[in-house]
Each structure stands twice: as structure tokens, then as C-alpha cells.
N, C-alpha and C positions, 0 to 999 in steps of 0.2 A: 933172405929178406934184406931190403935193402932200404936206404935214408930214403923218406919221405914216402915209403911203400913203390918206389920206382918211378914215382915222378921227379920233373924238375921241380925245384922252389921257386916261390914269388911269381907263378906264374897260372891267374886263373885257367878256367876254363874257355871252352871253344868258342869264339863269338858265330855263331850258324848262321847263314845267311838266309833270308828271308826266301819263299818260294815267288814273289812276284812284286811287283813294285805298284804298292797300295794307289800312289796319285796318279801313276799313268792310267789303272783301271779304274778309278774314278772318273776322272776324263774319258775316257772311252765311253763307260760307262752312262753317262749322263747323254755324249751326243747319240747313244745309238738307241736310246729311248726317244729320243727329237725322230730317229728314222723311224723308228716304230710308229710315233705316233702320225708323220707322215702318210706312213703307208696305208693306215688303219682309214686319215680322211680320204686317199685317194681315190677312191668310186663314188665319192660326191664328188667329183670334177668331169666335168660332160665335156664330150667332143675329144678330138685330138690334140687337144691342148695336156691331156693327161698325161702324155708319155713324154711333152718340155717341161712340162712343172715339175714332174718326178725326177728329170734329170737334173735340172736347175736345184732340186734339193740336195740330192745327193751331193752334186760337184759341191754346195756351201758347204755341207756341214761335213765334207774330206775336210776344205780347205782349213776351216777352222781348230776342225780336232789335229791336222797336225800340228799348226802353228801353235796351237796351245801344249799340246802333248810334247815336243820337240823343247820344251823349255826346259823338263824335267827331268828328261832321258841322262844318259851317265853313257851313250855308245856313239857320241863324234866320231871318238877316234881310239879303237878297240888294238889291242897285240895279246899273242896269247907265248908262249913258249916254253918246252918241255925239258926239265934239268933234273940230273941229280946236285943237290945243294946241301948243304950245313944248313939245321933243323930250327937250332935255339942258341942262345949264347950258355957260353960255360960247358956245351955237350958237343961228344965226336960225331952223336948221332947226324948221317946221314940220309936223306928220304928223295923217293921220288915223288917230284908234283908239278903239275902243271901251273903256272902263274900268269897270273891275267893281270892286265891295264887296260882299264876303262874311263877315257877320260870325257868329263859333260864340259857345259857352260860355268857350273855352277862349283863345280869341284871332282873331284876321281876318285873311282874303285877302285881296291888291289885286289886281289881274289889266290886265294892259295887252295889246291884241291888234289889230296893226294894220289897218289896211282902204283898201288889201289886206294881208299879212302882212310882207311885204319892201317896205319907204320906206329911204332916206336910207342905202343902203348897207348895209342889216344887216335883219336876220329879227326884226320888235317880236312876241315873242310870252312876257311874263313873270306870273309867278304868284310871288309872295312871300308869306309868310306870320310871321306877327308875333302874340308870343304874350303875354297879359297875365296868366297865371294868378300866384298866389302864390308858387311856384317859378322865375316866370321877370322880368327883366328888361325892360319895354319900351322904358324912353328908352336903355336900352344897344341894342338891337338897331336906333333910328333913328338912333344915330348910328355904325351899322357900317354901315350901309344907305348914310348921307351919305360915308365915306369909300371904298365902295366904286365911287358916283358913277351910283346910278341914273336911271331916267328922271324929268321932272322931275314928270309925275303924278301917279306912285306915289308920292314921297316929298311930295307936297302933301296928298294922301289920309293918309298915314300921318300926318304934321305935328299933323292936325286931333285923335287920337287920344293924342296924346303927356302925361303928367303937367303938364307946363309952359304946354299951350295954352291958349287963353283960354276955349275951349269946355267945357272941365271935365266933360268924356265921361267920362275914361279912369278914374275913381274909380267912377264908378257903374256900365258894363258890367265891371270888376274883383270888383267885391265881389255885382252878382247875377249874372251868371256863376257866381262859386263856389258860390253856396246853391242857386243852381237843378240845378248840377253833385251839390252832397251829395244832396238832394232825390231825383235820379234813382238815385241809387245805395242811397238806402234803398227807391225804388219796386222796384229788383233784386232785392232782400233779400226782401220782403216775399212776390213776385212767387214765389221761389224756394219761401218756408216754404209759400204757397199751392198750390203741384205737388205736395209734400209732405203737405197736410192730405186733397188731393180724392183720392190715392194709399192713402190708409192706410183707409177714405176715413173726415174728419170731414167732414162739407160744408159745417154751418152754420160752421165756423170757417174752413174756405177761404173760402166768400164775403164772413166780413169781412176776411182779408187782402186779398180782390179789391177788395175798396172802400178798405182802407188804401193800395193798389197804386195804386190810382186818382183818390185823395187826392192823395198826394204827387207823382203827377204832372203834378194842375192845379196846385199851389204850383210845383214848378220852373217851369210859364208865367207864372204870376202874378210872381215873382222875374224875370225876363226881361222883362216886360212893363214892369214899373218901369225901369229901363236903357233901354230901346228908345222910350220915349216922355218922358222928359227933352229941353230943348231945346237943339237942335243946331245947330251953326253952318251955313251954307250952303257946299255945296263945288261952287263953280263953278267951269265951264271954259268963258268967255266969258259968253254967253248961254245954255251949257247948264249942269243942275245937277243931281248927282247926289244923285238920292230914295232911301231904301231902304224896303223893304217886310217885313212878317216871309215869311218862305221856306217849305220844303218840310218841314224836319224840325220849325217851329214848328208849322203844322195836323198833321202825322203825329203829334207827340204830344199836340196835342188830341183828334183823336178816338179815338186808341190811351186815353187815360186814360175821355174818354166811353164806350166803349163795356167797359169794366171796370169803370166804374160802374155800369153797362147790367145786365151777369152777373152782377155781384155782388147787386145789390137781387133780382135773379130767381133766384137761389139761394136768400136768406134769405126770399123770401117764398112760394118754392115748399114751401119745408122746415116755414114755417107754417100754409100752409093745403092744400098738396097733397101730403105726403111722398113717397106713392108713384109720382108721375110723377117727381120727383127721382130716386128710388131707380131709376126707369127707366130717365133719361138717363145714369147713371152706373154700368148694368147691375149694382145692386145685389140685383136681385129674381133675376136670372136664375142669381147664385150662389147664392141662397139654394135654389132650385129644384134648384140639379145636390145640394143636400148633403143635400135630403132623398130625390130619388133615391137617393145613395149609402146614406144610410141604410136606405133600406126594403130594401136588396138584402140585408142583412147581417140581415135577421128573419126568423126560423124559421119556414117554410112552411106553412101551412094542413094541417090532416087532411086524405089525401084524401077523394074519394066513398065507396069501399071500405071504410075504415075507420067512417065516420056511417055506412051502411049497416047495420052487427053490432047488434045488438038490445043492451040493456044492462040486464041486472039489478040491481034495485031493493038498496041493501046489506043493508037489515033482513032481504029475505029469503036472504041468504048467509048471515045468520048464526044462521039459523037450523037445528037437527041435532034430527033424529030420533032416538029412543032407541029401542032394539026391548028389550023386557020375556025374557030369558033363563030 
């Protein structure tokens, strides 16, 4: 038997990491009942306008669920690499695990997972999350991390990111993080007046919200891009060293913003040199069609044949009267 039953001291238990990230499936969540219910009105839309409305929906509500979704994500710019390392402080214990950096907008995961999952008397399986925006706190949050006495990976990984380090990271993912973050949230704005313009419908002004939309979504990369390619200190674990790459939500909002540059240039140049295929995709023509139907129902009927048929006296001779001499 041994001090503490074989644990370390001063050292809760595992912080687990969540199986999904609640607001991104909230987000999801929400636009993919917009599609449902889409779909549910699509068979009350007559003609062949049904299958550009349907597309016209879908491409909205991509556009939108990423730019919103993409605000919250933690996978810019993801590294994973596999060490054996020194476990905890004050212990010889060494373990095998894989260590993850996951950096967002808003702040970064560490992620420690061991291999296999249970070493050294305990379950390594921790996800922390540490946040830099202008509202929060970082060197406070490393040193609740330090007194709460985690692994020693995480808090080397987190170390390197801290205002004090020598690496001088944490200034520059702080401040383009935040413009890349306003950036996105004016690409929302823009995105939203743009549903708004093709709805009422202006087109030519939708499609330059779509290029406004698409704008400011290559500035939030280009503001990240500055951050992410500053130079960085090396975070090794022995001989191995942990690389990060940009991630999944950095190309999803690259080509989310390319291809609203895409639509948008092909709206403003349809509307110059082909209106009426415009008018097509946006079933412009086929209202204009039901109104002149309506109209023609509501004009007064043709003479019949019967009536052309009756012979028609010239008027000069109507008005003309006999006089009989009495």
C-alpha cells in the first residue's frame, strides 16, 4: 500500500472531454430544419422553377450555417503528435499519448489521449480549452490550470501561448482572432441583407451583397493567416514536435467565401448581358406569365359568331326618312 492509495496529490480527477460540441449542433441543428421545412413546401411550387428555388435554398442556408458555424469551431489550425513524455510533476511516471492542438478564433484546445487510454493508474483522456478573446483572461486561466495540477504536456503546450512567453504568440492569435471573428460576423449581416434583396427580388444588389459576403470572408483568412504564420517556438516532446497545420474550418471558409464570389460575379454579369436567363433562374418570368394569365381572364369576351353574322346598316342610310306628299 502506498501514500495516497497510489495516487498523486493535489491532483483532481480527469477533466473528459465532451462527445460533441453542443453550439456547433445547435447551429446545424436549427439550419437543417429551415431545409426540412423547405423541402416539406417544395411541391407547392409549380413549373420548373422548382428545382432553382430548391437550389437557391440550399446554396443560402450552406452559406450561412458556415459562416455562423465557423465562428465557434476550435479546428483553424489542428497538430497532433505522438510522444512518450513525463506524466505529472514530482512523478518518474512515464506514458504514451497522443497530444493534440487545436487552435479557433476565440481560444485553443489541448487534448491529451493515452495509448492505450488507461497508464499509470488512471483514464489520460483530457480536453482543456483556454480562451484568449478580449473578454477573457489567459494567464489567469494557466495559472488555475497550474494549481489545479495538470498533466505536464498540457500545461507545456499551454506555457508556450501564455502573454509572458518568450514566443510572443499570444498578442498576435489575440488580436487576429478578433478581426477575423468581426470580419465573419459582418460576412452574416451582409449574407442575411443578400436573402433579403434576391426575395423581394433586386438581383443586381443581391449579388453585390454576395461579393460583399465573400469579401469579408477572405479578410477574416487573410487576418488569421497573419497569426498563424508568425514565428513560433518549437514544442517538443523529446525528438518529437508538435506541427500545426490550418484545419477544416480554415478551407471550409475558403471555399464557402470562393464560391460566393463564384455567384455573385454570375449574377452581375448575367443581369448585364442575359437578363432573362436571370429572370429564369429566379422564376421571375413564370410570375410575370401567371399575371398576365390573370389578367386576360378578367377582359370582356369576344362577340360571338351570331352576333358578326347580322348584317349591319350603313348609318347615313338610317338617317334617312321618307316624306310621302299628303
Amino acid at each position: 500500500m502506498t501514500l495516497w492509495n497510489g495516487s498523486f496529490p493535489f491532483y483532481p480527477g480527469t477533466n473528459l472531454c465532451f462527445p460533441f460540441d453542443t453550439t456547433r449542433v445547435t447551429i446545424i441543428s436549427i439550419f437543417l430544419s429551415l431545409l426540412a421545412t423547405s423541402i416539406i413546401i417544395l411541391p407547392g411550387i409549380r413549373g420548373r422553377g422548382r428545382l432553382f428555388w430548391f437550389l437557391r435554398v440550399v446554396m443560402g442556408l450552406f452559406v450561412g450555417a458556415v459562416v455562423l458555424t465557423v465562428q465557434f469551431t476550435r479546428d483553424w489550425e489542428t497538430g497532433w503528435v505522438t510522444a512518450n513524455t513525463s506524466y505529472k510533476s514530482f512523478s518518474h511516471v512515464v506514458v504514451d499519448a497522443n497530444i493534440g492542438l487545436h487552435i479557433g478564433l476565440a481560444g485553443m484546445n489541448v487534448t491529451l489521449v493515452g495509448n492505450p487510454v488507461n497508464q499509470a493508474n488512471e483514464t489520460i483522456n483530457y480536453n482543456e480549452h483556454f480562451a484568449w478573446s478580449f473578454d477573457a483572461n489567459y494567464d489567469l486561466s494557466y495559472s488555475e490550470v497550474l494549481e489545479k495540477g495538470l498533466p505536464n504536456p498540457i500545461l507545456y503546450v499551454v506555457e508556450k501561448f501564455t502573454s509572458q512567453s518568450p514566443c510572443g504568440v499570444h498578442r498576435q492569435y489575440r488580436i487576429s482572432g478578433h478581426y477575423a471573428s468581426l470580419m465573419l460576423w459582418m460576412a452574416f449581416c451582409t449574407w442575411l441583407i443578400s436573402i433579403l434583396l434576391f426575395s423581394m427580388p433586386i438581383l443586381l444588389y443581391g449579388g453585390y451583397m454576395l461579393l460583399l459576403t465573400a469579401a469579408l470572408m477572405l479578410f477574416s483568412l487573410l487576418f488569421f493567416f497573419t497569426a498563424s504564420n508568425t514565428q513560433q517556438c518549437p514544442i517538443q516532446f523529446g525528438p518529437a514536435s508538435l506541427k500545426t497545420d490550418y484545419g477544416g474550418s480554415f478551407w471550409l471558409t475558403l471555399v464557402t467565401g470562393l464560391l460566393c464570389s463564384l455567384l455573385g460575379l454570375s449574377i452581375i454579369i448575367l443581369n448585364s448581358v442575359k437578363p432573362e436567363k436571370l429572370k429564369l433562374v429566379f422564376n421571375m418570368d413564370e410570375g410575370k406569365r401567371e399575371e398576365e394569365e390573370w389578367d386576360e381572364s378578367y377582359l370582356p369576351a369576344e362577340p360571338s359568331s351570331s352576333v358578326q353574322d347580322v348584317p349591319m346598316v350603313p348609318l347615313g342610310e338610317l338617317c334617312e326618312v321618307t316624306v310621302t306628299q299628303l
